[in-house]
N, CA and C atoms as a LAMMPS dump frame, in Angstrom:
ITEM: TIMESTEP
0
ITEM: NUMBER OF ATOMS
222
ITEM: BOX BOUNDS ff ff ff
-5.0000000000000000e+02 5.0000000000000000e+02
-5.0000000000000000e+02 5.0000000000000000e+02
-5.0000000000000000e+02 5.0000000000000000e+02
ITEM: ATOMS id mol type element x y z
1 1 1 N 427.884 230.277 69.356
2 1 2 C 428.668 230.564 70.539
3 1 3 C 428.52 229.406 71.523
4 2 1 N 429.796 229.177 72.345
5 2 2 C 429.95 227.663 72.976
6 2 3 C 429.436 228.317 74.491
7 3 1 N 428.795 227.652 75.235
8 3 2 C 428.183 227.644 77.005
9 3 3 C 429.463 228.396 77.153
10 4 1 N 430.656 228.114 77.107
11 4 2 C 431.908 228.596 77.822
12 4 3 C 432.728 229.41 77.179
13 5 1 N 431.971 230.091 76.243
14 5 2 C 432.775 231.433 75.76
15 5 3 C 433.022 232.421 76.697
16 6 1 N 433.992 233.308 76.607
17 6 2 C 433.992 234.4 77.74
18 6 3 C 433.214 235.587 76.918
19 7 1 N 432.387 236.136 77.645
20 7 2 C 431.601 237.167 77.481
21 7 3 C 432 238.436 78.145
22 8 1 N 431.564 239.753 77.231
23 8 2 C 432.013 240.979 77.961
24 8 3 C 430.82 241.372 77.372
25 9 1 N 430.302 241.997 79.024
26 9 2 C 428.862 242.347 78.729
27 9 3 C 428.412 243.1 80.227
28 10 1 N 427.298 244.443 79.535
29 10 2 C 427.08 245.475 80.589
30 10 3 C 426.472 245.364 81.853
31 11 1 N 426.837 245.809 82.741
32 11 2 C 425.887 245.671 84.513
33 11 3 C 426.316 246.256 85.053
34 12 1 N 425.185 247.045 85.621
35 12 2 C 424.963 248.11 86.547
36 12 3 C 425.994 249.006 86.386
37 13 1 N 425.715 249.721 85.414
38 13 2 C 426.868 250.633 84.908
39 13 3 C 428.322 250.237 84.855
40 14 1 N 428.992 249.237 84.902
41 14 2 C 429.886 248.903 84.606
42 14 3 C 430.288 247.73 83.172
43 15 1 N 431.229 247.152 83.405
44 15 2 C 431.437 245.935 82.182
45 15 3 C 432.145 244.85 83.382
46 16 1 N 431.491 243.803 82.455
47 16 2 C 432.459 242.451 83.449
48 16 3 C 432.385 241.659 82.189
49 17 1 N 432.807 240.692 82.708
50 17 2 C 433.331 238.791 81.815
51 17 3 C 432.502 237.882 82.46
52 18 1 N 431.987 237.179 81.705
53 18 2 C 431.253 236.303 82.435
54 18 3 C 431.324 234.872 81.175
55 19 1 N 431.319 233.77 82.468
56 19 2 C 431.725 232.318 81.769
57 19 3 C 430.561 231.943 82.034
58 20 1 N 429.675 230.902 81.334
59 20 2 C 428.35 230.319 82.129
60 20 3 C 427.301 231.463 82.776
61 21 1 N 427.499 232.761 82.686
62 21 2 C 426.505 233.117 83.661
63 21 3 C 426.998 233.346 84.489
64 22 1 N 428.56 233.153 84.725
65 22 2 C 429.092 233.946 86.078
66 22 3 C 430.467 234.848 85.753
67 23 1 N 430.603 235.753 86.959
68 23 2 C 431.354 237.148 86.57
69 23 3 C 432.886 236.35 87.044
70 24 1 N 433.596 236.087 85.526
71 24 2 C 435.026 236.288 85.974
72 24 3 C 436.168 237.439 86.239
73 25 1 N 436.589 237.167 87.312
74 25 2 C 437.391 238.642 87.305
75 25 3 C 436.611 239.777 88.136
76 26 1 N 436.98 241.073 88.018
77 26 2 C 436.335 242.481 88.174
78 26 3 C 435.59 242.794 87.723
79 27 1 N 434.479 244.348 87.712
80 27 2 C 434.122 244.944 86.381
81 27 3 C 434.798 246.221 86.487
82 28 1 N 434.454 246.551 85.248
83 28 2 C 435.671 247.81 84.58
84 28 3 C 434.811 248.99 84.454
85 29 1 N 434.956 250.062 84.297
86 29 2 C 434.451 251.516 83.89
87 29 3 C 434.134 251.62 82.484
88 30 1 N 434.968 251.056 81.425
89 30 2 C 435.283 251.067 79.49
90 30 3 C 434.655 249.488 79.468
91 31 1 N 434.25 249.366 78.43
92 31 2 C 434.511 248.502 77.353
93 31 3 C 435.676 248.187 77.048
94 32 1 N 436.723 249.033 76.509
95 32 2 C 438.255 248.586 76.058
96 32 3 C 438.704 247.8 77.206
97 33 1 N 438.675 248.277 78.784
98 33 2 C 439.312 247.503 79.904
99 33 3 C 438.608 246.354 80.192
100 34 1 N 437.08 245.99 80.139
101 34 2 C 436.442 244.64 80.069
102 34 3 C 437.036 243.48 79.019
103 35 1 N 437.14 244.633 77.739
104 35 2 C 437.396 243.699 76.505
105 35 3 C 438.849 243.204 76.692
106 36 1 N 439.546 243.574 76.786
107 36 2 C 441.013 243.451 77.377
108 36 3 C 441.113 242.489 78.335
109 37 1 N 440.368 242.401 79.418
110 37 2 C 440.522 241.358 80.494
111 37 3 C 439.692 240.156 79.646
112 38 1 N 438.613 240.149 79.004
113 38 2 C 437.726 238.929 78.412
114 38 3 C 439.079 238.179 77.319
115 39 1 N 439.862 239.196 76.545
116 39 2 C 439.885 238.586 75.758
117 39 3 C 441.355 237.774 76.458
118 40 1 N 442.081 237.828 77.482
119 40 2 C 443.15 237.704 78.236
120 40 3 C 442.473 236.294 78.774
121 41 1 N 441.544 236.507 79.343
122 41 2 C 440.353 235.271 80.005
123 41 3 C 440.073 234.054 78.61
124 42 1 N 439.929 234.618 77.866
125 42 2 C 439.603 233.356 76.745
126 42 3 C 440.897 233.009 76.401
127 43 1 N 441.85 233.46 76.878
128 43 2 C 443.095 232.937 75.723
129 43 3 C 443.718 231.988 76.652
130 44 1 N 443.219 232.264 77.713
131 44 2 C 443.966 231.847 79.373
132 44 3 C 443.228 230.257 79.05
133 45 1 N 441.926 230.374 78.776
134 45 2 C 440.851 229.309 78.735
135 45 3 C 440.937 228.452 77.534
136 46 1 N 441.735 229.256 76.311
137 46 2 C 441.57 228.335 74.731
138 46 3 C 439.792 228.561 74.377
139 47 1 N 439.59 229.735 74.919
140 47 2 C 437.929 229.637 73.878
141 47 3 C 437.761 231.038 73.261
142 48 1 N 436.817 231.012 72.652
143 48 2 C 436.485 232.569 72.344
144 48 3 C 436.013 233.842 72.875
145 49 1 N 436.394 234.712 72.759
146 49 2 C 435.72 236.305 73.51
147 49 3 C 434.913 236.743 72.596
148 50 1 N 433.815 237.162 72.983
149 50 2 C 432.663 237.866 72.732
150 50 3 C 432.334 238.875 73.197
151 51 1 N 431.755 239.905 72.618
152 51 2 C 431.519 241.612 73.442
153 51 3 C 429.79 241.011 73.204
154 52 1 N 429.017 241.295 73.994
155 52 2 C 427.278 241.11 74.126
156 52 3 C 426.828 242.441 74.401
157 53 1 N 426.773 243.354 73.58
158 53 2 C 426.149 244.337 73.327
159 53 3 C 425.645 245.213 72.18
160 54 1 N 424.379 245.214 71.633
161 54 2 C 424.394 246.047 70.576
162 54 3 C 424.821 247.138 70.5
163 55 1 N 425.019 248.314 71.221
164 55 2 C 426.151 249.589 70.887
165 55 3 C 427.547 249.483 71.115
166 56 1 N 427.962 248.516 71.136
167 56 2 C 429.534 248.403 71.397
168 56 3 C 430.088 248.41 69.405
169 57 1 N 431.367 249.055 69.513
170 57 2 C 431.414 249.555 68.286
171 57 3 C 432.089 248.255 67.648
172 58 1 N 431.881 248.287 65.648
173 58 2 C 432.213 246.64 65.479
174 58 3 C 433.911 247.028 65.314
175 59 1 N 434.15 245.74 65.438
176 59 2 C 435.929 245.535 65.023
177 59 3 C 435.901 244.426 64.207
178 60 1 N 437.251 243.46 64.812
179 60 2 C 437.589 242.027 63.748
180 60 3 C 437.264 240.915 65.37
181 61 1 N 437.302 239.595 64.232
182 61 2 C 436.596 238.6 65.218
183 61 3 C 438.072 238.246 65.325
184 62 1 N 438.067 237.51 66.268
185 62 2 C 438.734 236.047 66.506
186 62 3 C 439.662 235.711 65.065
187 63 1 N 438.502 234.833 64.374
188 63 2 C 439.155 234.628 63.092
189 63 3 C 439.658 235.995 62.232
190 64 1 N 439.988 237.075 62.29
191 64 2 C 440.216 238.184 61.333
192 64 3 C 439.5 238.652 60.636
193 65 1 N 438.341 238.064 60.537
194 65 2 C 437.014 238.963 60.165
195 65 3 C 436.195 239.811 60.391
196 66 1 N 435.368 240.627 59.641
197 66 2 C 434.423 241.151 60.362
198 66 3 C 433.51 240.946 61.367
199 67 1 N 433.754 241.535 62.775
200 67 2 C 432.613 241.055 63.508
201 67 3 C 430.906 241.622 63.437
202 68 1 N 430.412 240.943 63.915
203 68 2 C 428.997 241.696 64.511
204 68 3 C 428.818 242.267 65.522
205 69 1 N 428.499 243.319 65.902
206 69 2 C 428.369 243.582 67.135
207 69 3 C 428.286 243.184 68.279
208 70 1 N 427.791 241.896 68.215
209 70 2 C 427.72 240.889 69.453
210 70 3 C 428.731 239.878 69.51
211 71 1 N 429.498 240.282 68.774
212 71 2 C 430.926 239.441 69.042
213 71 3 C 432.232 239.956 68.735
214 72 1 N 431.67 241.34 69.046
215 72 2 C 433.419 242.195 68.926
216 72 3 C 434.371 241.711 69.395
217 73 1 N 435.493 241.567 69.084
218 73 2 C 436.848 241.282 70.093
219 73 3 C 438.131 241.248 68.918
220 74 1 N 439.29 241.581 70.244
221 74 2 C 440.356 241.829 68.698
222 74 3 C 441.567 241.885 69.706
């Protein structure tokens, strides 16, 4: 994963995006509405979205593959 991936990842009971270590955007109530804005944010940016959580449920990566949990997005 590149310094400037967009990340969707949990705080203080909510979800946000974060580039570098900092919160782009809002945070959301869901996962689906974080993941939705991250992955809108990476596409905006040309990089990849990442979900950073081990209970977030798996999907497909980026490339159409299986993800890992720590890099859900779709």
């Amino acid at each position: 994963m590149a310094d400037d991936d967009v990340r969707t990842v949990p705080r203080d009971g909510a979800w946000v995006n974060e580039v570098l270590g900092h919160v782009v955007g809002g945070s959301y109530a869901t996962l689906e509405e974080a993941a939705a804005a991250g992955r809108e944010e990476a596409r905006r940016r040309g990089v990849p979205h990442r979900v950073d959580d081990e209970s977030a449920v798996s999907g497909t990566s980026d490339a159409g593959g299986p993800a890992k949990r720590s890099d859900l997005s779709g």
